[in-house]
C-alpha positions in Angstrom: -14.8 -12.5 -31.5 -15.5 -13.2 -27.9 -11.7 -13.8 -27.3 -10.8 -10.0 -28.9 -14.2 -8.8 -26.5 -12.5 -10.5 -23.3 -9.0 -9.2 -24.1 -11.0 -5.1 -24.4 -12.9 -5.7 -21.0 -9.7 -6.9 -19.5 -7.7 -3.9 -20.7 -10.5 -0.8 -19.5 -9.3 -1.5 -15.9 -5.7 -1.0 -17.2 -6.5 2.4 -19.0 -8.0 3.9 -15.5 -4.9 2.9 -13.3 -1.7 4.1 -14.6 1.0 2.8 -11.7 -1.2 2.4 -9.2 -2.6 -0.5 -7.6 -5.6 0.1 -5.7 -5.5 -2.8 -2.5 -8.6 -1.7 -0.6 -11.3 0.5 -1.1 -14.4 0.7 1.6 -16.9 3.1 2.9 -18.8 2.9 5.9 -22.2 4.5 7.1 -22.2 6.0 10.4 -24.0 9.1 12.8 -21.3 11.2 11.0 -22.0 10.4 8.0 -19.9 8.6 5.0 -16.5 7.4 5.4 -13.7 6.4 3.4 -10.4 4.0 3.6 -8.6 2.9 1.1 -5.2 1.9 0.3 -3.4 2.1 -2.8 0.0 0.6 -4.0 2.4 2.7 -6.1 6.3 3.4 -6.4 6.8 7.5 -6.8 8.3 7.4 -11.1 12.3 7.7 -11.4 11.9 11.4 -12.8 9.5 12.5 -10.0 12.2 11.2 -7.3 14.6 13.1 -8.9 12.5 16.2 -9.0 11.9 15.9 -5.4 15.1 15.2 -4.9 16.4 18.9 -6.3 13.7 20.7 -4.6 10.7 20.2 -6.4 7.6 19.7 -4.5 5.3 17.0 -5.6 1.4 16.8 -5.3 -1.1 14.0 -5.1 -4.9 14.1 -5.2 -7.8 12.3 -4.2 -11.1 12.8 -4.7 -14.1 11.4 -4.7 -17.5 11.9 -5.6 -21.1 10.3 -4.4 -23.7 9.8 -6.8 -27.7 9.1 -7.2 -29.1 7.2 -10.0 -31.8 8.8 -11.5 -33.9 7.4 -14.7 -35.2 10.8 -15.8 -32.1 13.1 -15.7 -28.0 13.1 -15.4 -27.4 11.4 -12.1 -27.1 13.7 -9.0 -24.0 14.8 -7.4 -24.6 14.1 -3.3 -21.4 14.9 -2.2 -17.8 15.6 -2.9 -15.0 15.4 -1.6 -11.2 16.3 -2.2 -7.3 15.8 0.1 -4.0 16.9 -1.1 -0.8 16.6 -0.2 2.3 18.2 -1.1 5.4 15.9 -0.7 8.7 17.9 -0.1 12.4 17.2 0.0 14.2 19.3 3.2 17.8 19.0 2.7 18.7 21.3 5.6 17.1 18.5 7.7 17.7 15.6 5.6 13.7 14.7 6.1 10.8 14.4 3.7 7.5 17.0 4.3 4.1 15.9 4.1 1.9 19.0 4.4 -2.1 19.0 3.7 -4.8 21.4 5.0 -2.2 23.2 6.9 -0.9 20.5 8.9 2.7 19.2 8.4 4.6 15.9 9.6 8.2 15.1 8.9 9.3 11.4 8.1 13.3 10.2 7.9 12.4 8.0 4.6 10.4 8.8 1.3 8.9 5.0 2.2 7.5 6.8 5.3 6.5 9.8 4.0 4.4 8.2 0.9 2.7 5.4 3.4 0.8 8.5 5.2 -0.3 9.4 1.4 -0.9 6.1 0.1 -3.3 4.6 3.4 -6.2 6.6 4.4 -9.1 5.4 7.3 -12.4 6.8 8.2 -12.1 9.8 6.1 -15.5 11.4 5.8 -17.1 12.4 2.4 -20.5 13.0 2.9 -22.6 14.2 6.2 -25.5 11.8 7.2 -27.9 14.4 5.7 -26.9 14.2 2.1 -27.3 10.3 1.7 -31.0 8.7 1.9 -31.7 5.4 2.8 -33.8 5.5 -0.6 -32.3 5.1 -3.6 -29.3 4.0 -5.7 -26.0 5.6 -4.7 -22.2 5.1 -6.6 -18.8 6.3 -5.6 -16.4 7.9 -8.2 -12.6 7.6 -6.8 -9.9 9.2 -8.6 -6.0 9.2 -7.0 -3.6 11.0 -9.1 0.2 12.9 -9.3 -0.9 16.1 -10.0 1.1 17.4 -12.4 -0.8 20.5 -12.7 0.7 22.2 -9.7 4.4 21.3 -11.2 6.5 24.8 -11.8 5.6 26.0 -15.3 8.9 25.1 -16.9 8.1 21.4 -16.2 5.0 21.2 -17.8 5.8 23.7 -20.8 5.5 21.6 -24.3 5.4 18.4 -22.1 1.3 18.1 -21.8 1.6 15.1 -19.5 5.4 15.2 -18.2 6.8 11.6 -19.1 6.9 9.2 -16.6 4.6 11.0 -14.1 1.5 9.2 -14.9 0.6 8.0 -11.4 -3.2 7.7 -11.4 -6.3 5.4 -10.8 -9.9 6.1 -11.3 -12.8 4.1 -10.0 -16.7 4.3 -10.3 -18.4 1.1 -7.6 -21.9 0.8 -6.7 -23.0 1.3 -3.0 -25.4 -1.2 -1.4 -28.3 -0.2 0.8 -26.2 0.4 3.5 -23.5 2.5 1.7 -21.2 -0.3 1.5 -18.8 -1.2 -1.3 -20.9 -3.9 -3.5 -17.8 -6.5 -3.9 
């Protein structure tokens, strides 16, 4: 019985990360407020890189959510936060297009162009006045493919297009000083 109970526990971190390896994950307190890093570890699927390839622009997502424990009620939502990126084929230029929040940048490789999406520093997710010192704080991470923003003919009758299931999710406890608790 405890063998079958060790093999579950060992398998829920499988069933939140489909494809991607999360390497790093930390947060820092500062004047500003909360910050993020982290740095995950995936290969883009064989069908999205051929969708990108004919024209298709991809999107990823990460977001991320700070919580309060609370005894009494549903915990409380602190702050939230949310990137995107669109990742685009040029073939006029032979170059890959990063664009998010209205600023683009143009890499030679797809290794390139998915190493600005997959590393992320000092990211800030919450301002100084929406954490306490007091009290019991969590982060949710989520990084995902988001098939969602796929043109409708890709995701008509496919529900969850095969072999575009790139996606972790993540909820760690903070210590008093808004660090990661290892």
């Amino acid at each position: 019985m405890a063998c079958v109970l060790g093999l579950l526990m060992a398998l829920i971190p499988l069933a939140l990360a489909e494809g991607v390896e999360l390497q790093q994950l930390s947060t820092q307190r500062s004047e500003d407020g909360l910050s993020l890093s982290y740095s995950a570890k995936f290969e883009l699927p064989p069908s999205a890189d051929d969708a990108l390839l004919k024209g298709v622009p991809i999107y990823f997502v990460v977001e991320t959510t700070v919580l309060r424990n609370r005894w009494y009620w549903r915990d409380a939502r602190v702050a939230r936060a949310s990137r995107s990126w669109r990742l685009a084929w040029q073939p006029l230029t032979r170059q890959y297009k990063v664009s998010s929040g209205g600023l683009n940048q143009s890499y030679a490789t797809l290794t390139e162009a998915l190493a600005s999406i997959r590393d992320i520093a000092g990211w800030r997710i919450a301002e100084l006045r929406e954490i306490e010192d007091s009290g019991s704080y969590y982060l949710e991470f989520a990084f995902r493919l988001d098939t969602s923003q796929l043109p409708r003919p890709m995701q008509i009758g496919l529900g969850a297009p095969q072999g575009w299931g790139l996606s972790i999710e993540r909820s760690l406890p903070l210590n008093p000083d808004f660090s990661i608790k290892p």
